[in-house]
N, C-alpha and C positions, 0 to 999 in steps of 0.2 A: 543198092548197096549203101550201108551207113558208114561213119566216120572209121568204126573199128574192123569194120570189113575189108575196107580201103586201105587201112594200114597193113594190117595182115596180109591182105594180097601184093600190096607194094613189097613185105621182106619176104617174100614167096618170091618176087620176081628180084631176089635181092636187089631191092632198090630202098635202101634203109634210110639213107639218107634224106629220100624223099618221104619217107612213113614219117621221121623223126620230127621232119619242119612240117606235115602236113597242114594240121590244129592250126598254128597260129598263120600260116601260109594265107589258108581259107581266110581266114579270122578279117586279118590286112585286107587280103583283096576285097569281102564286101565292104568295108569300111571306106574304102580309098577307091571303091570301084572300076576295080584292076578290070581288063579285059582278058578273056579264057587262054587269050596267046600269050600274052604276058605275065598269067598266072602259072602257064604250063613252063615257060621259057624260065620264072627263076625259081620254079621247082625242080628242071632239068641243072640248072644253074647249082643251085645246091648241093644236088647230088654229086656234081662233078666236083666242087670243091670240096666234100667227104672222102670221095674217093683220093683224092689227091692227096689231102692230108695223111691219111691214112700211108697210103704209099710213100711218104717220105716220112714217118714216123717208124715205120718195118724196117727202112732202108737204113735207117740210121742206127735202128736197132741192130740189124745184121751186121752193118758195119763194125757193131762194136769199137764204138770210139773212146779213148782212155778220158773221164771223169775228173781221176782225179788229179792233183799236183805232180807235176813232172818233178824226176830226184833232181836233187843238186849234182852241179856238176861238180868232177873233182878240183879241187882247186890247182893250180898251175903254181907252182914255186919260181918265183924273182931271183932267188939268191944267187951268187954269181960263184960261191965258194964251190971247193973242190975236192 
């Protein structure tokens, strides 16, 4: 299986996160001559921080939280007259 097969089949097991870093994932580990456990561990690594982000990027979207400038409040009047 080559590079783009691998990807393909990682967003087939939606695991996109992992497809997204793959390229340079590889890249690091021969360079730095990662070990397959620790190659695998911060490709799982990755994905789980995608997922997360995502999740709290939906959530906040659903939340619908107000943007923009809260109004002014009304102003309270001091005056003592009558």
């Amino acid at each position: 299986m080559n590079l783009v097969e691998l990807q393909r089949a990682l967003r087939q097991l939606r695991l996109g996160g992992m497809a997204a870093v793959l390229e340079p994932r590889l890249l690091e580990a021969q360079s730095e001559r990662v070990t397959p456990i620790d190659l695998i561990s911060t490709l799982v690594s990755d994905e789980l921080t995608r997922r997360s982000d995502r999740l709290l990027e939906r959530r906040t979207k659903d939340a619908e939280f107000r943007t923009a400038t809260r109004p002014s409040t009304p102003s309270i009047s001091t005056s003592t007259r009558r």
